[in-house]
C-alpha positions as a Python dict, from the first residue, in 0.01 Angstrom:
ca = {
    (1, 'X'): (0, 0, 0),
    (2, 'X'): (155, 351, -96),
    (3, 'X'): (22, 630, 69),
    (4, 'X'): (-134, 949, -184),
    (5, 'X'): (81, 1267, -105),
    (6, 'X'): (-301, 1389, 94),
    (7, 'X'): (-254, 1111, 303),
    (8, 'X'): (107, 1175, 409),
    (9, 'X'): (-20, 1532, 512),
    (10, 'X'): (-367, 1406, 663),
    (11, 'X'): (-158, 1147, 864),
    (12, 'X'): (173, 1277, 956),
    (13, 'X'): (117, 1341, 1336),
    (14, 'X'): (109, 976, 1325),
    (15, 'X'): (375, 909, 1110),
    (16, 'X'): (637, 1086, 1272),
    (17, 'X'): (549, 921, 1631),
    (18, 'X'): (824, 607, 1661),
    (19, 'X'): (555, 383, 1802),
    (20, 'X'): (293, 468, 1455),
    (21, 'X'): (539, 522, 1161),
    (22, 'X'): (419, 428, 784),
    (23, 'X'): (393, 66, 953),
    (24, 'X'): (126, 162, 1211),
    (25, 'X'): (-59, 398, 950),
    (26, 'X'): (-121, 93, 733),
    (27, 'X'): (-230, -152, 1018),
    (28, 'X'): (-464, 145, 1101),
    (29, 'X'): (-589, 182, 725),
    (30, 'X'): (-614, -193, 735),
    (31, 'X'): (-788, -250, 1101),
    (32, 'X'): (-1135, -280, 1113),
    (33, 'X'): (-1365, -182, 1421),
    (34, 'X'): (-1742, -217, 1522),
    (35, 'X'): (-1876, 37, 1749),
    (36, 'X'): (-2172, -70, 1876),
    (37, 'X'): (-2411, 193, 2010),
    (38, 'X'): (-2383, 569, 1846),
    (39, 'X'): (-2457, 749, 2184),
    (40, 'X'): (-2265, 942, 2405),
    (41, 'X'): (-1944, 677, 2411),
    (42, 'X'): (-1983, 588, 2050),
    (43, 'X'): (-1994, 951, 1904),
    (44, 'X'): (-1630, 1037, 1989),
    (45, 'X'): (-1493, 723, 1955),
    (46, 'X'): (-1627, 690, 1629),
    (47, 'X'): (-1512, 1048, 1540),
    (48, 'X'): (-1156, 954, 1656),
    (49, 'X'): (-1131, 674, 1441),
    (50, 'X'): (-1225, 749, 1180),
    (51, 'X'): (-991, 1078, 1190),
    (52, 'X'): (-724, 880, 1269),
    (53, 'X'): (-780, 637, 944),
    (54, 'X'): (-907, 343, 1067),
    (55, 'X'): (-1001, 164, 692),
    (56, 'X'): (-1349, 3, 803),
    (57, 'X'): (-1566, 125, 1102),
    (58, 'X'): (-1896, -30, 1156),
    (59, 'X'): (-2165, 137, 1389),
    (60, 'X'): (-2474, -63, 1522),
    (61, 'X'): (-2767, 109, 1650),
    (62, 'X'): (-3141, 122, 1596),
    (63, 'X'): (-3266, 494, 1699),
    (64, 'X'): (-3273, 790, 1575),
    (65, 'X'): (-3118, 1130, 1696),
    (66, 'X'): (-3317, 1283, 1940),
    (67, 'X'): (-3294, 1660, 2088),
    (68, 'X'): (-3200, 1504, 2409),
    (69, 'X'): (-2875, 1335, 2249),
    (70, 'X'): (-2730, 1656, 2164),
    (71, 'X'): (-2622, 1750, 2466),
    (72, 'X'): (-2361, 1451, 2455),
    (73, 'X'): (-2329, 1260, 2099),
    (74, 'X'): (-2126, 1470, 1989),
    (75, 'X'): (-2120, 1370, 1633),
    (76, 'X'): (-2460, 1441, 1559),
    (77, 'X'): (-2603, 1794, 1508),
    (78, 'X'): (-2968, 1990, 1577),
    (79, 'X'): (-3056, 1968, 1210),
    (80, 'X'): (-2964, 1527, 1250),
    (81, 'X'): (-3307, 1502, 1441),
    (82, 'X'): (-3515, 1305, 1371),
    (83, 'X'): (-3223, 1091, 1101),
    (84, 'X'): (-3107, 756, 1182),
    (85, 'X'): (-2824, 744, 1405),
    (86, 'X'): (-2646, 569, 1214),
    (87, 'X'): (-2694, 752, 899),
    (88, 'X'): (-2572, 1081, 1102),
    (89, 'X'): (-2325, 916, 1217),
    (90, 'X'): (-2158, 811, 930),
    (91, 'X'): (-2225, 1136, 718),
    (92, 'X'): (-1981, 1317, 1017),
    (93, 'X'): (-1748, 1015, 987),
    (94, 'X'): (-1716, 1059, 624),
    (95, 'X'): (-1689, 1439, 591),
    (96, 'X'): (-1355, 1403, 878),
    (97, 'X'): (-1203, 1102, 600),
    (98, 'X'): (-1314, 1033, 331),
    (99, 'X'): (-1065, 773, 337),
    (100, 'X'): (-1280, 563, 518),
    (101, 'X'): (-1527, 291, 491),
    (102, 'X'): (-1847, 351, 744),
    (103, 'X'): (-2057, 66, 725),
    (104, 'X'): (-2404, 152, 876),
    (105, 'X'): (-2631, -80, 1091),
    (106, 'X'): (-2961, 55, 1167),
    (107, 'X'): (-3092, -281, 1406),
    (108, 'X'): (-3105, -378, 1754),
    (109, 'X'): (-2815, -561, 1903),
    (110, 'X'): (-2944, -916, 1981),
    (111, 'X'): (-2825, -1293, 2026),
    (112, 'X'): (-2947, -1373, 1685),
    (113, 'X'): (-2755, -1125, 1488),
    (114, 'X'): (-2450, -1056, 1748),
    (115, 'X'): (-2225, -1290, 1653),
    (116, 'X'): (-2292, -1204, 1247),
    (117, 'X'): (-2215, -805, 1347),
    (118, 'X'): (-1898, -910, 1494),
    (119, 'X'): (-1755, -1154, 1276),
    (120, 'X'): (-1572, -946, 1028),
    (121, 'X'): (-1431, -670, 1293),
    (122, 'X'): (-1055, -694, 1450),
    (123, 'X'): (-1211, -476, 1756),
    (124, 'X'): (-1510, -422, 1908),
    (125, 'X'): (-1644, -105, 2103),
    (126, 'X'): (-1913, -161, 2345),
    (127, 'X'): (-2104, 219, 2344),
    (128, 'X'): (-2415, 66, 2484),
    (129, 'X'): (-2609, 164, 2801),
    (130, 'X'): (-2778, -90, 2920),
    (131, 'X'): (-2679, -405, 3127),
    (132, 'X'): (-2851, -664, 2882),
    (133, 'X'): (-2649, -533, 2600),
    (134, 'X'): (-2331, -526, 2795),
    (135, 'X'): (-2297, -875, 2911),
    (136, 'X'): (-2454, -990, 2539),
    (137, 'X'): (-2166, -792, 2365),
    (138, 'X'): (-1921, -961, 2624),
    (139, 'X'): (-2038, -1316, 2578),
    (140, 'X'): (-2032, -1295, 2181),
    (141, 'X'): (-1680, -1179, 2205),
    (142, 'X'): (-1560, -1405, 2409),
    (143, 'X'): (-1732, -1710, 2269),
    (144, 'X'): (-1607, -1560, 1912),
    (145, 'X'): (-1264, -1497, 2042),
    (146, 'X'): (-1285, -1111, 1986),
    (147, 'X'): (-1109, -844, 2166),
    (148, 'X'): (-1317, -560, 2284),
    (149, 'X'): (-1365, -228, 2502),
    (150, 'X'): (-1604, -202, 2750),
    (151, 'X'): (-1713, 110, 2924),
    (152, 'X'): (-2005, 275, 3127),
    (153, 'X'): (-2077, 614, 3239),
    (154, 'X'): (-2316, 800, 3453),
    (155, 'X'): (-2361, 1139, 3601),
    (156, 'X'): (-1983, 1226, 3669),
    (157, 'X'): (-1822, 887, 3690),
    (158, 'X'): (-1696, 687, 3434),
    (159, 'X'): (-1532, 355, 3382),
    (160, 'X'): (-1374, 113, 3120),
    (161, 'X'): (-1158, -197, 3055),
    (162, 'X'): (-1028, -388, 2776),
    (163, 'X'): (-1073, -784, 2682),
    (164, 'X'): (-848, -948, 2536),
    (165, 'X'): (-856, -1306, 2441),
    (166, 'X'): (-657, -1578, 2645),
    (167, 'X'): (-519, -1248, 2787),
    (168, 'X'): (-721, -1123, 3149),
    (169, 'X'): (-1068, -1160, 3285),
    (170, 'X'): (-1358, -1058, 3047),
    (171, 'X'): (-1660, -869, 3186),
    (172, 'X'): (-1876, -1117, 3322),
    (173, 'X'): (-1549, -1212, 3528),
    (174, 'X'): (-1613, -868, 3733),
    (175, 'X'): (-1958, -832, 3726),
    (176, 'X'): (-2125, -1163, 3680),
    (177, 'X'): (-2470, -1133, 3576),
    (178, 'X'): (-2721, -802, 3483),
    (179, 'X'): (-2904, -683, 3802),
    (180, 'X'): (-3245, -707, 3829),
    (181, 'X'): (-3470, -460, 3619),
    (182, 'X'): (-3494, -155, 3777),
    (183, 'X'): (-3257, -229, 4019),
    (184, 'X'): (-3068, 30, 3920),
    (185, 'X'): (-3130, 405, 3782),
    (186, 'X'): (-3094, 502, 3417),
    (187, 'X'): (-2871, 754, 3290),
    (188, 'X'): (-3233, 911, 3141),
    (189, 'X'): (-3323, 874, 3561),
    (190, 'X'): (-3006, 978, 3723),
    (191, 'X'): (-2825, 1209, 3469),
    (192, 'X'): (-2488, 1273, 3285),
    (193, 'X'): (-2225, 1548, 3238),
    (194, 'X'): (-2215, 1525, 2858),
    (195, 'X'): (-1838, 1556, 2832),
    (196, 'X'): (-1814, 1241, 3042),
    (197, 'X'): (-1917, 1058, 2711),
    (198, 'X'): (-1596, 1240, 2557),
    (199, 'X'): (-1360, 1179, 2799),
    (200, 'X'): (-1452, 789, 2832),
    (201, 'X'): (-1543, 712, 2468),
    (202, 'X'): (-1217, 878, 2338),
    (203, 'X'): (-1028, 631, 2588),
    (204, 'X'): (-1196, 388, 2381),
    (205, 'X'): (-1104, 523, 2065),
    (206, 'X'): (-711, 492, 2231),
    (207, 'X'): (-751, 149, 2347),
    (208, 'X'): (-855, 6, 1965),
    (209, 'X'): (-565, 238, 1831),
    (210, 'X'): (-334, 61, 2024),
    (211, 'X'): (-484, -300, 1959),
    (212, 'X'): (-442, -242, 1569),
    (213, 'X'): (-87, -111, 1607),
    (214, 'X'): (-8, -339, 1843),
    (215, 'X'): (179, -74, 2108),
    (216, 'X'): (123, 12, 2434),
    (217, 'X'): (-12, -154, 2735),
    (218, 'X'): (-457, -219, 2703),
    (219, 'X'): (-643, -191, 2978),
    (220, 'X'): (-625, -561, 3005),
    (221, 'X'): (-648, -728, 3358),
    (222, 'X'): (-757, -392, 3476),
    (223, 'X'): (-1111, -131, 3516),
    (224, 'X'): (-1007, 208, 3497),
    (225, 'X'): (-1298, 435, 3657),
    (226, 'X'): (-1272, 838, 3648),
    (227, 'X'): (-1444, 1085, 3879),
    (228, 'X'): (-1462, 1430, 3745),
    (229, 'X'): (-1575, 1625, 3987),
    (230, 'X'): (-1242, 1540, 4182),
    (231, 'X'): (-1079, 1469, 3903),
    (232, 'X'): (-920, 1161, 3974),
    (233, 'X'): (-854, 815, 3781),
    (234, 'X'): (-803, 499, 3954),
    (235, 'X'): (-659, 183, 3782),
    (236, 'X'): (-780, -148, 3924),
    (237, 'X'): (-650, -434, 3904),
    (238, 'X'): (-924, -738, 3780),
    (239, 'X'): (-843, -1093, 3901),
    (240, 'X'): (-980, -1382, 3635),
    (241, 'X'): (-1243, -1559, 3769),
    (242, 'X'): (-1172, -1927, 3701),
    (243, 'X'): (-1550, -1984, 3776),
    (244, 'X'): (-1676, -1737, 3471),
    (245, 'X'): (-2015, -1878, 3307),
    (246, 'X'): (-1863, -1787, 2971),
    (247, 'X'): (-1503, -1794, 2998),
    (248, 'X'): (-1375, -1998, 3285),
    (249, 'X'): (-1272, -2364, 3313),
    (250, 'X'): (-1621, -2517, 3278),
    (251, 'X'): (-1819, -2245, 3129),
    (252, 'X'): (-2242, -2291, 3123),
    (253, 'X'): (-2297, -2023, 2875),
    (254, 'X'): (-2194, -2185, 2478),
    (255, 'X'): (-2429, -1952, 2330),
    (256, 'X'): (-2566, -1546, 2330),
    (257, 'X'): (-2832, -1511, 2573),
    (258, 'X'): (-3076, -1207, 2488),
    (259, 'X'): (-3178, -1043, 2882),
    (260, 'X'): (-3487, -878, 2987),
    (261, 'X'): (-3346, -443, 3025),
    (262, 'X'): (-3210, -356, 3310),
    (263, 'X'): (-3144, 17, 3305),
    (264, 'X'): (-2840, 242, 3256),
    (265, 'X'): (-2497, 0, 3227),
    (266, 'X'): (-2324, 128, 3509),
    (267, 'X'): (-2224, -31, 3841),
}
């Protein structure tokens, strides 16, 4: 692959870093990545990688942009209302490169067409917010042996963590099963600080950057959480449990299960 003179200029912040170079450029022109969910995580993630020249991006997600998502999803606009979010989406993806292939997905996430969505990607992002979709994106992955970024965020907190096959606990390790419905409040119930979905979802953005380019330490093994209003991160480390349902030594779970909703994904 040679790089068009536009590209050299579009991508030479990258190219002069040690760790990127021409070699990382093309394993980021070559990488592809599924964002599922175009919400307040998924806007600037998807924003980021597509600037940064990511050669496929996928984004799942049945709604459409409401006047209520502005205040966060950042890569839709006031005159997007009413569009598919995944149509928006993908217009602002294309107008920042052109270089790259946005492949839209206006459907519902579910255990008959998860492990379809996936199949193709290198990465996944997990943008959802909702528990059901969470451990469903999380069992897929790790029954298709796919490496993927989980995060949640609500009011000022945030939190995230990387799986990586063979590699650390994945997130049914840590949190085990979906609480109860309405065990817990939404972010529609308790509230978010809109830049909390560009602070976390940009970390996201980071972590599949460094899987395609293969530098860096992920957040593998580990749950990094962030509280803004005292503006502090905290890096935890996540024992494996060897007891997982889906990934552990005698695992029940061989298939996606679809769960009933269960609020806001954050715990």
């Amino acid at each position: 692959m040679a790089f068009t003179n536009e590209q050299l200029e579009r991508y030479s912040r990258h190219i002069i870093l040690s760790e990127v170079g021409v070699k990382g450029q093309k394993k980021l022109m070559n990488g592809k990545v599924l964002i599922i969910g175009a919400g307040g995580l998924g806007a600037p993630c998807a924003l980021y990688l597509a600037a940064a020249g990511v050669g496929t991006i996928g984004i799942v997600d049945a709604d459409a942009v409401d006047l209520s998502n502005l205040q966060r999803q950042v890569i839709h606009t006031t005159a997007d209302i009413g569009k598919a979010k995944v149509l928006s989406a993908k217009e602002s993806m294309e107008a920042i490169n052109p270089d790259v292939t946005v492949r839209a997905y206006r459907e519902f996430v579910c255990a008959e067409n998860i492990l379809d969505l996936i199949a193709d990607y290198d990465f996944i992002i997990d943008g959802t917010d909702n528990f059901p979709a969470k451990f469903l994106i999380n069992d897929a992955c790790v029954l298709a042996g796919k490496p993927f970024s989980h995060a949640g965020i609500i009011r000022f907190k945030g939190q995230l963590m990387t799986y990586v096959p063979g590699q650390g606990p994945c997130y049914r390790c840590v949190f085990g099963a979906p609480p109860p419905p309405e065990a817990v409040p939404t972010c529609k119930q308790a509230g978010v600080i809109g830049a909390m979905g560009g602070v976390i979802g940009s970390l996201q953005a980071m972590e599949a950057v460094k899987f395609l380019i293969g530098k860096g330490e992920l957040l593998t093994g580990f749950l990094l959480t962030y509280d803004a209003l005292n503006m502090e991160f905290r890096k935890i480390k996540l024992p494996k449990n060897p007891g997982c349902a889906v990934c552990g030594a005698h695992p029940s779970i061989s298939a996606p299960v679809d769960y009933e909703q269960a609020g806001c994904a954050w715990k």
